[in-house]
C-alpha positions in Angstrom: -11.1 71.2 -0.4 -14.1 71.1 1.7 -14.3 67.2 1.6 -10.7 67.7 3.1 -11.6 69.7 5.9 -14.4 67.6 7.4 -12.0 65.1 7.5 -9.3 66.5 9.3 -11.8 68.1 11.4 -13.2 64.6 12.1 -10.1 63.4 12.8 -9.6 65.8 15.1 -13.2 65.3 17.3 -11.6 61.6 17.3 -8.0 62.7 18.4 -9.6 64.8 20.9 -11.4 62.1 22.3 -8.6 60.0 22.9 -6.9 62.6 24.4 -8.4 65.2 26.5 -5.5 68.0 25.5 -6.8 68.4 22.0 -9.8 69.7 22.3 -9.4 73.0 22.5 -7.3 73.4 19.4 -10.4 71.1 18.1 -13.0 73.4 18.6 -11.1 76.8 17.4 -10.6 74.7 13.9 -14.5 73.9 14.1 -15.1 77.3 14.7 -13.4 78.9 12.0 -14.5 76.2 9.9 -18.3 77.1 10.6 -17.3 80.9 11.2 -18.7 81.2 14.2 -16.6 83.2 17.0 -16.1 81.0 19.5 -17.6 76.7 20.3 -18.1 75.1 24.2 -19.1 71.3 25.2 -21.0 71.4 28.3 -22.7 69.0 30.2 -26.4 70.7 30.7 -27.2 68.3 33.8 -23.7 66.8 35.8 -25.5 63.3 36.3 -26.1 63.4 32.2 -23.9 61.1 30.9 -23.7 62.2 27.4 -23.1 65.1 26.2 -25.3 67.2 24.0 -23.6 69.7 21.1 -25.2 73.2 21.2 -23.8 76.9 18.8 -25.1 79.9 19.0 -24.4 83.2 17.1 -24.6 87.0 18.1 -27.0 88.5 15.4 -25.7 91.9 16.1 -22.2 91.2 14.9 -23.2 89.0 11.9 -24.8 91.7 10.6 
């Protein structure tokens, strides 16, 4: 089961990459999947040219 998940999940990132619309279905699926509430790709400097992967949690609520 969880073999099966990281691969349609990384299907997904690859789908998503192709095409632009997917991503945000992409990153609620990763999201659940890490139970986390919510997931963002931002560029941390616009002349950057890759992007960097960052999560964070809110301690309060996971408590």
């Amino acid at each position: 089961m969880l073999q099966k998940s990281l691969n349609k999940i990384v299907e997904d990132i690859y789908s998503s990459a192709m095409n632009r619309e997917n991503w945000t279905k992409t990153l609620i699926t990763l999201a659940e999947f890490l139970d986390y509430k919510g997931l963002a790709i931002a560029p941390l400097d616009k002349k950057e040219k890759n992007l960097r992967f960052s999560s964070s949690i809110d301690k309060k609520s996971a408590q």
